[in-house]
DSSP file (Angstrom, degrees, kcal/mol; ACC not computed):
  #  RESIDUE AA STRUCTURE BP1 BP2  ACC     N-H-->O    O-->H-N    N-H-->O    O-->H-N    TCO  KAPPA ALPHA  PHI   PSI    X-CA   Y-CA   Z-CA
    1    1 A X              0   0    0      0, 0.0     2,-0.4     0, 0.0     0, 0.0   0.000 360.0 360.0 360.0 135.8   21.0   21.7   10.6
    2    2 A X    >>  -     0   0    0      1,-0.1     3,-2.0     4,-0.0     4,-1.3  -0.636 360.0-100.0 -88.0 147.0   20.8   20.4   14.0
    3    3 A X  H 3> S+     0   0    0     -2,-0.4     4,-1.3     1,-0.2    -1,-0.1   0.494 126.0  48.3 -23.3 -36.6   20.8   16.6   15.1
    4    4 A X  H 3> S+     0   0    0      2,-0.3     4,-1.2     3,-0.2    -1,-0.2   0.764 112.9  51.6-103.2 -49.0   16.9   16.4   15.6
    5    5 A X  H X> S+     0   0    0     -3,-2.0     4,-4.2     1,-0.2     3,-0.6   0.989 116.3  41.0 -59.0 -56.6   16.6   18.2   11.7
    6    6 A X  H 3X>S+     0   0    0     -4,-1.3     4,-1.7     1,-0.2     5,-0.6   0.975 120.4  43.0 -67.7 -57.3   19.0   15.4   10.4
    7    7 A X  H 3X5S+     0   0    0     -4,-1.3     4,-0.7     1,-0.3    -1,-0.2   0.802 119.6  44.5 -50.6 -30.4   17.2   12.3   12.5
    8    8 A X  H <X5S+     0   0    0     -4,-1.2     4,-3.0    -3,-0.6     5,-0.3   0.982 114.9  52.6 -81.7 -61.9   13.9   13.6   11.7
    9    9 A X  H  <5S+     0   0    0     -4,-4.2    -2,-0.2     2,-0.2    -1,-0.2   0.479 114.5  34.8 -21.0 -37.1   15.0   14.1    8.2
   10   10 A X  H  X5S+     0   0    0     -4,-1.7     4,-2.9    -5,-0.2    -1,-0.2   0.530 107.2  62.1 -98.5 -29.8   16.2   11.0    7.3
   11   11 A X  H  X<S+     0   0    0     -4,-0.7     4,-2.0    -5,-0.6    -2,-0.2   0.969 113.5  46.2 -75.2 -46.5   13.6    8.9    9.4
   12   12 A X  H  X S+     0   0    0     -4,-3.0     4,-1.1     2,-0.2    -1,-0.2   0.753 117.4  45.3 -53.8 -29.2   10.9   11.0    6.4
   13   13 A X  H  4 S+     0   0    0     -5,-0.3     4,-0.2     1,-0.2    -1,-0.2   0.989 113.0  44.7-105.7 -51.9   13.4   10.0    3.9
   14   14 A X  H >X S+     0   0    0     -4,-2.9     3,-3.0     2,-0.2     4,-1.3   0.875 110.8  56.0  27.4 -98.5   13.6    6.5    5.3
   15   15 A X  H >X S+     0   0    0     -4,-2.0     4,-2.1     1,-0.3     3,-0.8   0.909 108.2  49.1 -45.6 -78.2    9.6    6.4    5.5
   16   16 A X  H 3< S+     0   0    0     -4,-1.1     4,-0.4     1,-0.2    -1,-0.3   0.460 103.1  57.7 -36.4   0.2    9.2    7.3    1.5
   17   17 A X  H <> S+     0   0    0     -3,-3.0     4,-1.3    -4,-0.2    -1,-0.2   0.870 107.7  48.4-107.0 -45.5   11.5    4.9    0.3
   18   18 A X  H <X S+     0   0    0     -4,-1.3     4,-3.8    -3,-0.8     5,-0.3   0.908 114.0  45.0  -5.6 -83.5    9.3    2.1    2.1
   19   19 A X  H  X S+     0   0    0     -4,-2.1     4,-2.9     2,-0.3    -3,-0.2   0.793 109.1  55.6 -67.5 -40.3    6.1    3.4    0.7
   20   20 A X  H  > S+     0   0    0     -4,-0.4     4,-3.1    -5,-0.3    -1,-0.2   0.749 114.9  39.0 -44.5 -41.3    7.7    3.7   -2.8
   21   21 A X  H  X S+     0   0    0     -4,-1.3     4,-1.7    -3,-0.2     5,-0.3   0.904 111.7  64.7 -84.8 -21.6    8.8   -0.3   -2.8
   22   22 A X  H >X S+     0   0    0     -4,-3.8     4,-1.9     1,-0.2     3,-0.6   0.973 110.3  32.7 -35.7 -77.9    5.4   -0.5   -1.1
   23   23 A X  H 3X S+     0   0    0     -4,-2.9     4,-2.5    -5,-0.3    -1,-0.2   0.859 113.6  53.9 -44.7 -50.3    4.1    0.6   -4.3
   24   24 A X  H 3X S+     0   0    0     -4,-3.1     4,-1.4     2,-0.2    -1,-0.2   0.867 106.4  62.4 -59.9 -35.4    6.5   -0.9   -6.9
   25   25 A X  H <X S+     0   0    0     -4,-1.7     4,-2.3    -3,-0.6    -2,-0.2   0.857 112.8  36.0 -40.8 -68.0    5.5   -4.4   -4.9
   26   26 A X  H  X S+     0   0    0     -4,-1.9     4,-1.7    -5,-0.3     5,-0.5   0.934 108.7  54.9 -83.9 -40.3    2.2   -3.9   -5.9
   27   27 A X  H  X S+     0   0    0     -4,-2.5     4,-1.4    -5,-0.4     5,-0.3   0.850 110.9  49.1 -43.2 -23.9    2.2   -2.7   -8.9
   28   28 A X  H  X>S+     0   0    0     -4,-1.4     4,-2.3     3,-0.2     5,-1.5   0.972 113.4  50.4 -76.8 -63.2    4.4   -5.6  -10.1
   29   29 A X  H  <5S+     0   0    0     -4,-2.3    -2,-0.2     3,-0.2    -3,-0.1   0.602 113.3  38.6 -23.5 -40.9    2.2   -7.8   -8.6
   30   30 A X  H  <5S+     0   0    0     -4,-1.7    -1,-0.2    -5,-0.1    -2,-0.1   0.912 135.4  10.1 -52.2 -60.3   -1.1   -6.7   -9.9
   31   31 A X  H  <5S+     0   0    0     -4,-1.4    -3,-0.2    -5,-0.5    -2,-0.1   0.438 134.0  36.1-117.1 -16.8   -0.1   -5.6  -14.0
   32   32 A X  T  <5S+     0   0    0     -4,-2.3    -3,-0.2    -5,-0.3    -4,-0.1   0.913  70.3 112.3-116.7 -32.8    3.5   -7.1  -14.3
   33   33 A X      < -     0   0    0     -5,-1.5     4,-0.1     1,-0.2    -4,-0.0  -0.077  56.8-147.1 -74.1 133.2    4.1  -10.3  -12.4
   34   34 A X  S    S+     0   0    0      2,-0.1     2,-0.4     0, 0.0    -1,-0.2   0.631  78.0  75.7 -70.6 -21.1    4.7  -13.2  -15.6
   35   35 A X  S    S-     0   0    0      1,-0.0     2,-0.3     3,-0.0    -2,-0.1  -0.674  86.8-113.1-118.5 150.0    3.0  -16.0  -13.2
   36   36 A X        -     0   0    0     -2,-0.4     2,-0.5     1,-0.1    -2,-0.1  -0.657  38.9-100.8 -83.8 133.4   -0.8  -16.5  -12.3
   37   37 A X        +     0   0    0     -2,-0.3     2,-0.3    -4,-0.1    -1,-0.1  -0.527  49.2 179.5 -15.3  84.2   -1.8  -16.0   -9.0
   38   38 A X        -     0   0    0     -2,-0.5     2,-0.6     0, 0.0    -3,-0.0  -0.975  14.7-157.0-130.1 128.2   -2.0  -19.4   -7.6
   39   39 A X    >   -     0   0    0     -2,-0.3     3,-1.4     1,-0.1    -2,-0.0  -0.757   8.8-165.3-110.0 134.0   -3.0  -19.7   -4.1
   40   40 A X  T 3  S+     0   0    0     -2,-0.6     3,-0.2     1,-0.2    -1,-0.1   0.780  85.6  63.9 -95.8   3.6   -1.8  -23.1   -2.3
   41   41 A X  T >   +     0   0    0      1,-0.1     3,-2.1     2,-0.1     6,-0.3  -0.002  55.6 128.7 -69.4   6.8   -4.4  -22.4    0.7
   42   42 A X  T <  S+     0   0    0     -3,-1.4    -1,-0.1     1,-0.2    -2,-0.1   0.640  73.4  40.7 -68.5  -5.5   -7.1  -22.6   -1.2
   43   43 A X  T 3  S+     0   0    0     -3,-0.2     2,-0.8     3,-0.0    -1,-0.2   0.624  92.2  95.8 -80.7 -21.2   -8.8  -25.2    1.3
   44   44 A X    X   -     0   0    0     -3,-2.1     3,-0.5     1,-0.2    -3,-0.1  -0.658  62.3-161.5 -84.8 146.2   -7.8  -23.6    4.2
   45   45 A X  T 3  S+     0   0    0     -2,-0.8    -1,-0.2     1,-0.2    -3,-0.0   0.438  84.5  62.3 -39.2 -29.4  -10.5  -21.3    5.5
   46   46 A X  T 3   +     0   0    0     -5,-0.1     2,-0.8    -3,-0.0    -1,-0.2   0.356  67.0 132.9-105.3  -5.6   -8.7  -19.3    7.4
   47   47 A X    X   -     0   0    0     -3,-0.5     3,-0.6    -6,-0.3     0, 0.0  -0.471  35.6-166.8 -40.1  95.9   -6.3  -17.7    4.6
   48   48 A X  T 3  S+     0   0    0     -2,-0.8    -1,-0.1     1,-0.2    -3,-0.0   0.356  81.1  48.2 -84.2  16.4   -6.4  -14.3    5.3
   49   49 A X  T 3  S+     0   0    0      4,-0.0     3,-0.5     3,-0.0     4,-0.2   0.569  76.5 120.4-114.1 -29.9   -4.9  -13.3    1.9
   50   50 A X  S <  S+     0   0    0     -3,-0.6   -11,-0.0     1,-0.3     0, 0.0  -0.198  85.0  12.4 -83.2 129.8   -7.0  -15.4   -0.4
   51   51 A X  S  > S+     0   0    0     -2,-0.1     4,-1.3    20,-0.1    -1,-0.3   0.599  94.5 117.0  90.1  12.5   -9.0  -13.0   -3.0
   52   52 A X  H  > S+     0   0    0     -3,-0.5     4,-0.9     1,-0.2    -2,-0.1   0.991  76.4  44.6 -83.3 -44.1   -6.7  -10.2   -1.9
   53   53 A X  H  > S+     0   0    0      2,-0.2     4,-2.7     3,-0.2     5,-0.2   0.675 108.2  54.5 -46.8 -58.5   -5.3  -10.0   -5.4
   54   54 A X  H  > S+     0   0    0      2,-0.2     4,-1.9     1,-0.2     5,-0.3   0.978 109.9  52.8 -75.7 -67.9   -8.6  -10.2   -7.0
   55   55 A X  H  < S+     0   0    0     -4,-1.3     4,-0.4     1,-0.3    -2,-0.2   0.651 103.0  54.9 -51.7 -19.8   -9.8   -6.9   -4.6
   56   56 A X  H  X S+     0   0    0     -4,-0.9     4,-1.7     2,-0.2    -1,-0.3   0.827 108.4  44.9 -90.0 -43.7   -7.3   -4.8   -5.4
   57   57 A X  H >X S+     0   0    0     -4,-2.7     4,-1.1     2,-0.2     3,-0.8   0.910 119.6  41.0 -41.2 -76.7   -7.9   -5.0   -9.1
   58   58 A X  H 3<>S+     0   0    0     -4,-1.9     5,-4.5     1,-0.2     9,-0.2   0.737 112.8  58.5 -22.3 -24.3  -11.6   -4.7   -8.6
   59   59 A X  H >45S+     0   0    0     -4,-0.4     3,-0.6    -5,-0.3    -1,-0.2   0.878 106.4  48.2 -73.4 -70.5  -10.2   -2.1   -5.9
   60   60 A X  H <<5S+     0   0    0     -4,-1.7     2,-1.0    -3,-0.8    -2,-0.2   0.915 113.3  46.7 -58.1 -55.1   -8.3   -0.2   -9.2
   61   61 A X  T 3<5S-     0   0    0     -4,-1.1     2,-0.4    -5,-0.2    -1,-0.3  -0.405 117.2-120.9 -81.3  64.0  -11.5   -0.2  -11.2
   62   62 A X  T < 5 +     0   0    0     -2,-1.0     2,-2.8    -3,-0.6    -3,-0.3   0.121  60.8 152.5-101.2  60.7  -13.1    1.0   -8.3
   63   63 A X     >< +     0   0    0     -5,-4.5     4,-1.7    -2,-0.4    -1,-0.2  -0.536  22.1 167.6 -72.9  65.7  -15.8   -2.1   -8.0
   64   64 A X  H >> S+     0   0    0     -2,-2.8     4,-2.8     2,-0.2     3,-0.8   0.998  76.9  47.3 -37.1 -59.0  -15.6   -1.1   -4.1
   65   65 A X  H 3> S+     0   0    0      1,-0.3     4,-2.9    -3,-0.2    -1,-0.1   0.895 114.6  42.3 -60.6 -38.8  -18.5   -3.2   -3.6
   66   66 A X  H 3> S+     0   0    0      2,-0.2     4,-1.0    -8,-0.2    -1,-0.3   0.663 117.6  54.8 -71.9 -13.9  -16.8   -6.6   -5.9
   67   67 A X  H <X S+     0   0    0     -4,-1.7     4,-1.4    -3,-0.8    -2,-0.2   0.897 112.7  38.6 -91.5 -44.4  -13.2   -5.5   -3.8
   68   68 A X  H  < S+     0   0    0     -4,-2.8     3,-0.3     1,-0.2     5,-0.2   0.954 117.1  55.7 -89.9 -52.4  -15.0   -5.9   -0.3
   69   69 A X  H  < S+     0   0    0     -4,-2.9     3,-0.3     1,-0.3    -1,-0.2   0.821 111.0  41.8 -32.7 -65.5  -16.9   -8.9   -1.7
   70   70 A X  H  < S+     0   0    0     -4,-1.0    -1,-0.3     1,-0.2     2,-0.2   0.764 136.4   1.4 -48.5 -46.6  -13.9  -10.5   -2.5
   71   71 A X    ><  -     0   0    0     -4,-1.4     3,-1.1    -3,-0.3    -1,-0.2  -0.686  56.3-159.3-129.0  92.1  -11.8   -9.9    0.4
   72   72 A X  T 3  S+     0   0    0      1,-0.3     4,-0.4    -3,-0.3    -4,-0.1   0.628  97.7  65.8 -94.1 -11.8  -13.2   -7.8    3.6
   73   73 A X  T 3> S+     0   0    0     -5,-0.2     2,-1.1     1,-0.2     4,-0.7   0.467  71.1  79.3 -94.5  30.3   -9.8   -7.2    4.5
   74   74 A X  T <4 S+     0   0    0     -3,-1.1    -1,-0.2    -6,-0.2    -3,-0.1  -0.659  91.1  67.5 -97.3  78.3   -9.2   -4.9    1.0
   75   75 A X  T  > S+     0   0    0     -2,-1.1     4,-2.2    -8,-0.0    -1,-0.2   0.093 102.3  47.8-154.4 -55.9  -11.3   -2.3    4.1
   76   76 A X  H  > S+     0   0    0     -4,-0.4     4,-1.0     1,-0.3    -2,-0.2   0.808 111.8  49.6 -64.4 -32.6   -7.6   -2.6    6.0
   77   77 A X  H  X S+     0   0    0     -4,-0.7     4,-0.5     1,-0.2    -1,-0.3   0.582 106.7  48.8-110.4  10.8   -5.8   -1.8    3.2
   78   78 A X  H  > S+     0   0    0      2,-0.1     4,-2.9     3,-0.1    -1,-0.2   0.651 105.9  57.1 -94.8 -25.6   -7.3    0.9    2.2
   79   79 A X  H  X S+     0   0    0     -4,-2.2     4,-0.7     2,-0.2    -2,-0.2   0.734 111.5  43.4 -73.9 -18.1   -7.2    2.4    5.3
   80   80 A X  H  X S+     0   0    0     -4,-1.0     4,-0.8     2,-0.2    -1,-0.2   0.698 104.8  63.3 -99.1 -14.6   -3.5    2.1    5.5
   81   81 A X  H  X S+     0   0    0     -4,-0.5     4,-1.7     2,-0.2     5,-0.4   0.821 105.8  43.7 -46.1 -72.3   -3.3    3.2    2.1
   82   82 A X  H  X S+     0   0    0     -4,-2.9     4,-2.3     1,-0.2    -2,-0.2   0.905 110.6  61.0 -48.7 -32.2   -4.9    6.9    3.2
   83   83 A X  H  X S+     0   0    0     -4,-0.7     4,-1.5     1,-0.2     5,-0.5   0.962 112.1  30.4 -63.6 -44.6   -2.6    6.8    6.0
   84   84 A X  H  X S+     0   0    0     -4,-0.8     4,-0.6     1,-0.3    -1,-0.2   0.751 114.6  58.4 -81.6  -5.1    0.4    6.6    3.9
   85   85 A X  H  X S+     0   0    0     -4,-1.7     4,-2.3     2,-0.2    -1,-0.3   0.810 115.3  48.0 -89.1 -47.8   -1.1    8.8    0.9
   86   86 A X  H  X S+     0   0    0     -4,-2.3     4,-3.2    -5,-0.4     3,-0.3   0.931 104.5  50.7 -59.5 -59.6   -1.5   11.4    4.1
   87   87 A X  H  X S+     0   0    0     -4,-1.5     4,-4.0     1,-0.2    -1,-0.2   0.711 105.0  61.8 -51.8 -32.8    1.6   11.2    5.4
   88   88 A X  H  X S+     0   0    0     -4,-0.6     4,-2.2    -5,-0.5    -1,-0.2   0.993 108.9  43.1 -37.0 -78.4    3.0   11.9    1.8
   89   89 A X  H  X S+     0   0    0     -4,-2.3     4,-1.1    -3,-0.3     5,-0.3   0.892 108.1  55.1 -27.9 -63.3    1.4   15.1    1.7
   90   90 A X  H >X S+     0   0    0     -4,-3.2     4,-2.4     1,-0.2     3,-0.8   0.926 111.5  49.9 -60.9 -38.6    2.2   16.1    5.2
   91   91 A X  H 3X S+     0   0    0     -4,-4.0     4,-1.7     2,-0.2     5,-0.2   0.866 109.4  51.3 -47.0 -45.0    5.8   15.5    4.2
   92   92 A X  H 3< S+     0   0    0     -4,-2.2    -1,-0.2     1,-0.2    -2,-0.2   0.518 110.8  43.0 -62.7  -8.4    5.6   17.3    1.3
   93   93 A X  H <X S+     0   0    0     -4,-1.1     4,-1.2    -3,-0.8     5,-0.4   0.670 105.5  60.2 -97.4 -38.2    4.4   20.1    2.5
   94   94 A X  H  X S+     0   0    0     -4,-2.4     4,-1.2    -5,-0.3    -2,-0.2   0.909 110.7  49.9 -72.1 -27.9    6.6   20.3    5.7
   95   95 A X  H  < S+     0   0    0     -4,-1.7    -1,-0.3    -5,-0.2     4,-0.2   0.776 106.1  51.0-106.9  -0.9    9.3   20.4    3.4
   96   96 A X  H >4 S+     0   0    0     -5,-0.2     3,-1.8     1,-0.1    -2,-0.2   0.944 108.6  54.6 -80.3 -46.2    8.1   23.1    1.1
   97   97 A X  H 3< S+     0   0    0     -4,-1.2    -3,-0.2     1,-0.2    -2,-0.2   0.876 102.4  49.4 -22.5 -58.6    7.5   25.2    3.7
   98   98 A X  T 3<        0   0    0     -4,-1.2    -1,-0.2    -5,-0.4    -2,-0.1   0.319 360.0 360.0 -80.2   4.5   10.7   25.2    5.3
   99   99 A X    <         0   0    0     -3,-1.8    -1,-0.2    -4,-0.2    -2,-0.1   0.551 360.0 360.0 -68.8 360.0   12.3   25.9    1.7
């Protein structure tokens, strides 16, 4: 393999490990975590988190319209969500290919 193969390689391997605690992160959050959701912002206005939790179920039972409702920024994280669902793919394919 040449340096570039290994760098490239490793930065992909890198990337997937990321996106895996990404995932375990919420998923414990969502279905596993032992403590209620308690938000200590709930006055401030300006929370940009608050209802995030709520949209991402609604999000999983795919109440688009009750996820956007809830949060407008569950819009951001779905968009970063395709990104990284793409970049999955393309990795997986770039290395079955080169098998």
């Amino acid at each position: 393999m040449v340096k570039n193969e290994i760098w490239k390689r490793s930065f992909e391997d890198a990337r997937l490990i990321v996106y895996l605690v990404f995932a375990a992160n919420l998923f414990f959050a969502v279905f596993l975590s032992p403590f209620p959701t308690v938000c200590d912002f709930s006055d401030d206005p300006l929370c940009l988190a608050c209802g995030m939790t709520r949209a991402v179920e609604l999000l999983l039972q795919l109440d688009f319209a009750g996820a956007y409702v809830s949060n407008h920024f569950i819009i951001i994280l779905v968009i970063v969500t395709i990104c990284i669902l793409v970049d999955i793919v393309h990795i997986t394919y770039q290395r079955r290919k080169n098998k």
